[in-house]
C-alpha positions in Angstrom: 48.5 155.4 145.2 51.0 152.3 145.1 51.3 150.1 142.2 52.2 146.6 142.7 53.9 145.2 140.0 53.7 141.1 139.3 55.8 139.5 136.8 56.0 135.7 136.4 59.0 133.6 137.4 60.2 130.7 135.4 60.4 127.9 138.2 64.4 127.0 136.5 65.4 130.5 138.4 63.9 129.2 141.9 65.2 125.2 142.1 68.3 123.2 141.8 69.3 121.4 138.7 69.1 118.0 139.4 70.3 114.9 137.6 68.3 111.5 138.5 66.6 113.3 141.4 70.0 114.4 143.3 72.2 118.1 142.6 74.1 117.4 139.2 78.0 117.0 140.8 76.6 114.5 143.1 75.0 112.4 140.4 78.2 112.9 138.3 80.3 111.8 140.6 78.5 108.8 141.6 77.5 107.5 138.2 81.3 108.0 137.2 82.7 106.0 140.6 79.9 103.5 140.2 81.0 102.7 135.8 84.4 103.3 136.9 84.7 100.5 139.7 81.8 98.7 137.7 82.9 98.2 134.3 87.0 99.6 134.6 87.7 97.1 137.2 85.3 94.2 136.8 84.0 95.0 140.8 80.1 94.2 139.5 79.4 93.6 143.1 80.5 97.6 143.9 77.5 98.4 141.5 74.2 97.6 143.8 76.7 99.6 146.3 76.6 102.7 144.4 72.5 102.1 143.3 72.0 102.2 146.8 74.0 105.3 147.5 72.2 106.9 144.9 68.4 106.2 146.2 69.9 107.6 149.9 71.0 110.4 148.2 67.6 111.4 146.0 66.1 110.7 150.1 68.4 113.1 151.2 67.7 116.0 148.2 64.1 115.7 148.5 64.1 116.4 152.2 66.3 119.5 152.0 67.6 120.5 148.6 70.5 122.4 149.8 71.7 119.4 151.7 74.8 118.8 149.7 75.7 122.3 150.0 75.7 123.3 153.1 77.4 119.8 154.0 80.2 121.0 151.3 80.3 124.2 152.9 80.5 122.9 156.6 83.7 120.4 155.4 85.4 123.6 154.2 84.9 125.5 157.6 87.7 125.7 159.8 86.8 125.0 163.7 86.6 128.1 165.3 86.1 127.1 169.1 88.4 124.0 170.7 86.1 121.4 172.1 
């Protein structure tokens, strides 16, 4: 006779950590682009720029989580076949 065994999984161990609704390096890097041009330069009008980015971005995480990774990942591929 087979025993199946259940144990609960904490749903942290399953998704992505996300910061304002995109991965966390994403939302790092464009909160610290969007201050730095905003605030270190005086560029206010660059900020609604970046706000914008931002809300494509949460789009693009909640369609496909993995998004930003795989897109890293292609970047770093090397082409294989000449077209």
């Amino acid at each position: 006779m087979q025993r199946d065994i259940e144990a609960p999984i904490h749903r942290a161990l399953t998704e992505k950590i996300l910061l304002a609704g995109v991965p966390r390096e994403i939302g790092i890097l464009n909160g610290t682009g969007g201050a730095a041009f905003g605030l270190g330069l005086g560029s206010y009008w660059v900020v609604p720029l970046f706000v914008v980015t931002h809300f494509i971005f949460v789009r693009l995480t909640k369609i496909d989580p993995y998004f930003f990774d795989i897109f890293k990942r292609y970047l770093k591929q090397a082409d294989i076949y000449e077209a």
